[in-house]
C-alpha positions as CSV (number, residue, x, y, z in Angstrom):
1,X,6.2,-9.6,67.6
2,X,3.6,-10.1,65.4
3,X,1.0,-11.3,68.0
4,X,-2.6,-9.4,67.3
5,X,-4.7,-11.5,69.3
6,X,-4.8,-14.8,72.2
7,X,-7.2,-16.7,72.0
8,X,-9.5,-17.6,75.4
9,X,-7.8,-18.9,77.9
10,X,-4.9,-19.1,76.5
11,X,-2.7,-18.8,79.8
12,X,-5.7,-19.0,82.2
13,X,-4.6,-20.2,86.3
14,X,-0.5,-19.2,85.1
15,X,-0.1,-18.2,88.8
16,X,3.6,-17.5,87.9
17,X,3.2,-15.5,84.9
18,X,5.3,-12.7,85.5
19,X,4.5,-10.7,82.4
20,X,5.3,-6.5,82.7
21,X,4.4,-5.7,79.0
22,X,2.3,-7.0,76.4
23,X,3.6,-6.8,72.7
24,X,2.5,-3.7,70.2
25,X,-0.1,-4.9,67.5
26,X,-1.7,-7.0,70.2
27,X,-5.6,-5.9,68.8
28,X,-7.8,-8.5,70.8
29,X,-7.6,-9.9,74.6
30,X,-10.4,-13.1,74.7
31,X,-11.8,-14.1,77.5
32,X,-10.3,-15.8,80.4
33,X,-6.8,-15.2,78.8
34,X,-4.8,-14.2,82.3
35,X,-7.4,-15.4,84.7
36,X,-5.8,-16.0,87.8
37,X,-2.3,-14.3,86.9
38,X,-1.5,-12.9,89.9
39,X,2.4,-12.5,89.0
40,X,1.2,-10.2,86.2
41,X,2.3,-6.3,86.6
42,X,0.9,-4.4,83.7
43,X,0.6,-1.0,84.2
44,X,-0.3,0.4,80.6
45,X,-1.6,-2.0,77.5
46,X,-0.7,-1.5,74.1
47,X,-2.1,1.6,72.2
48,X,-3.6,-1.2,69.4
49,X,-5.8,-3.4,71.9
50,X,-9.3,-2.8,70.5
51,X,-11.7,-5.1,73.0
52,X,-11.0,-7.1,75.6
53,X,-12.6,-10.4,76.8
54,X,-14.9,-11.4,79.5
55,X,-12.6,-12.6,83.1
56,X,-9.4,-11.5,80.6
57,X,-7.6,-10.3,83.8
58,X,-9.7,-11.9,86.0
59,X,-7.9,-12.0,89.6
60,X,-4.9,-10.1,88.4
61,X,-4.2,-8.5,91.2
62,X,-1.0,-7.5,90.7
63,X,-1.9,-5.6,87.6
64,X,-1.4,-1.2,87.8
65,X,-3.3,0.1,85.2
66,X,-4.3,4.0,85.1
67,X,-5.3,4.5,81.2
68,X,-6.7,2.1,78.6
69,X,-5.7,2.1,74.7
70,X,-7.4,5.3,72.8
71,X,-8.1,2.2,70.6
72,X,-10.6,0.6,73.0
73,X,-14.1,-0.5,71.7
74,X,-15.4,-2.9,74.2
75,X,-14.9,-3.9,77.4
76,X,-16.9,-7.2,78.2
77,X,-18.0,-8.7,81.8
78,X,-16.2,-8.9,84.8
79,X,-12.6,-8.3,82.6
80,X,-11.4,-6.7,85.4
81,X,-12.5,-8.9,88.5
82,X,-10.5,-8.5,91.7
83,X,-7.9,-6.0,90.6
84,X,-7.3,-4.4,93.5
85,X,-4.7,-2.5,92.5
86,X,-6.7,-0.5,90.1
87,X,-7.3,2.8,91.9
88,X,-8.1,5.4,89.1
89,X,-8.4,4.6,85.3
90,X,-9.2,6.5,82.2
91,X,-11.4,5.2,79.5
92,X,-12.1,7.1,75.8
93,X,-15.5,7.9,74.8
94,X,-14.0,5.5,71.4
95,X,-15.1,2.5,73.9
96,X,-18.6,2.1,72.6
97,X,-19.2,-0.7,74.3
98,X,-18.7,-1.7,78.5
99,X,-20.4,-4.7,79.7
100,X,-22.0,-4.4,82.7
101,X,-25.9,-5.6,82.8
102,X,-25.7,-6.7,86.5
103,X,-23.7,-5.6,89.3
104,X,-22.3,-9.3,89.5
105,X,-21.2,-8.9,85.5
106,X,-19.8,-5.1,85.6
107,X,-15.8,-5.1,84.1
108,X,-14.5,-3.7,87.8
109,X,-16.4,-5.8,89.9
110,X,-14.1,-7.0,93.0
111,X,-12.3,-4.0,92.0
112,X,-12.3,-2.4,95.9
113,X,-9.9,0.1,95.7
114,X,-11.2,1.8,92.4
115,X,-12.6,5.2,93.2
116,X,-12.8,7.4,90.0
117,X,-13.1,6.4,86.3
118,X,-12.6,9.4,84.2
119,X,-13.4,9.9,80.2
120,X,-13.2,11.8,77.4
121,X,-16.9,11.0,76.5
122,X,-18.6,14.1,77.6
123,X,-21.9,11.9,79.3
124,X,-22.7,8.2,79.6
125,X,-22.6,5.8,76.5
126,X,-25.8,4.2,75.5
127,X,-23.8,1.3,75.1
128,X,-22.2,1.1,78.9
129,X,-23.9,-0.9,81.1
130,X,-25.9,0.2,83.8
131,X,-23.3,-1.2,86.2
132,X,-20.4,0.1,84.4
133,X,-18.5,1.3,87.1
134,X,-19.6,-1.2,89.9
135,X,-17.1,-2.0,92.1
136,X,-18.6,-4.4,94.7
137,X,-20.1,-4.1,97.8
138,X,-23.0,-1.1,96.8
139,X,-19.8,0.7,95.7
140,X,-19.6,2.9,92.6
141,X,-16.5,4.3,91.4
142,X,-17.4,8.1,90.4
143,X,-17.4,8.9,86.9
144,X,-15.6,11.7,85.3
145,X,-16.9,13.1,82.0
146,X,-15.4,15.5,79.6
147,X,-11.5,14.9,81.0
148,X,-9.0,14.7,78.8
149,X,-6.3,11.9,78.5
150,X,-3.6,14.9,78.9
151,X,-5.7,16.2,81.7
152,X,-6.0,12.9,83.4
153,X,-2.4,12.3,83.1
154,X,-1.8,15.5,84.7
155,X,-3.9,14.6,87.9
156,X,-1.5,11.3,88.5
């Protein structure tokens, strides 16, 4: 309790790290924090997480998430790297920012079995990356615009 941020790398290669949950008034994920977790079984973050850091989850693979924070600013490079168990995910149009300059930096990059990425934001954000939804391989994940988080909930 009381935790708002953890600092880079701060359990980086934890192979063993079995966390399921992540404490409320957690506000900032740096980079490289759970690289390599692959114990880790997330499958929601808490509502306050505003950005979260380049190779954060970083070969996760064990991690289940379907919706990010309403909270969400930013998203930087490859955060999401080899989550394979991400499959569909919704992000709010409050994310101004996704990184995603190359198809090598995009946040879902490795991400194989991610096939849709829905959003409240009713069109691309200028700030979102050109590679935004990358997944590897020429892959894309399809977009979703103007779909509710009550809607998108709905479909799972």
């Amino acid at each position: 309790a009381g935790i708002t941020s953890v600092g880079n790398s701060a359990f980086s290669g934890c192979k063993k790290l079995a966390l399921a949950a992540l404490p409320e008034g957690l506000t900032k994920i740096g980079s490289n924090v759970f690289r390599l977790c692959e114990s880790m079984v997330l499958t929601n973050l808490p509502d306050s997480i505003t950005s979260i850091g380049s190779n954060a989850f970083y070969g996760c693979s064990g991690i289940e998430l379907t919706a990010l924070p309403e909270s969400l600013t930013s998203i930087e490079s490859i955060a999401f790297y080899g989550c394979t168990k991400l499959k569909k995910i919704w992000i709010t149009k409050n994310c101004k920012t996704i990184y995603g300059s190359s198809q090598t930096s995009a946040p879902f990059y490795e991400c194989s079995n991610l096939t849709d990425i829905y959003t409240d934001a009713p069109s691309k954000q200028s700030g979102w990356g050109t590679y935004f939804n990358y997944t590897g391989d020429g892959k894309q994940a399809t977009v979703h615009y103007n779909v509710s988080k009550q809607e998108f909930e709905a479909m799972l």
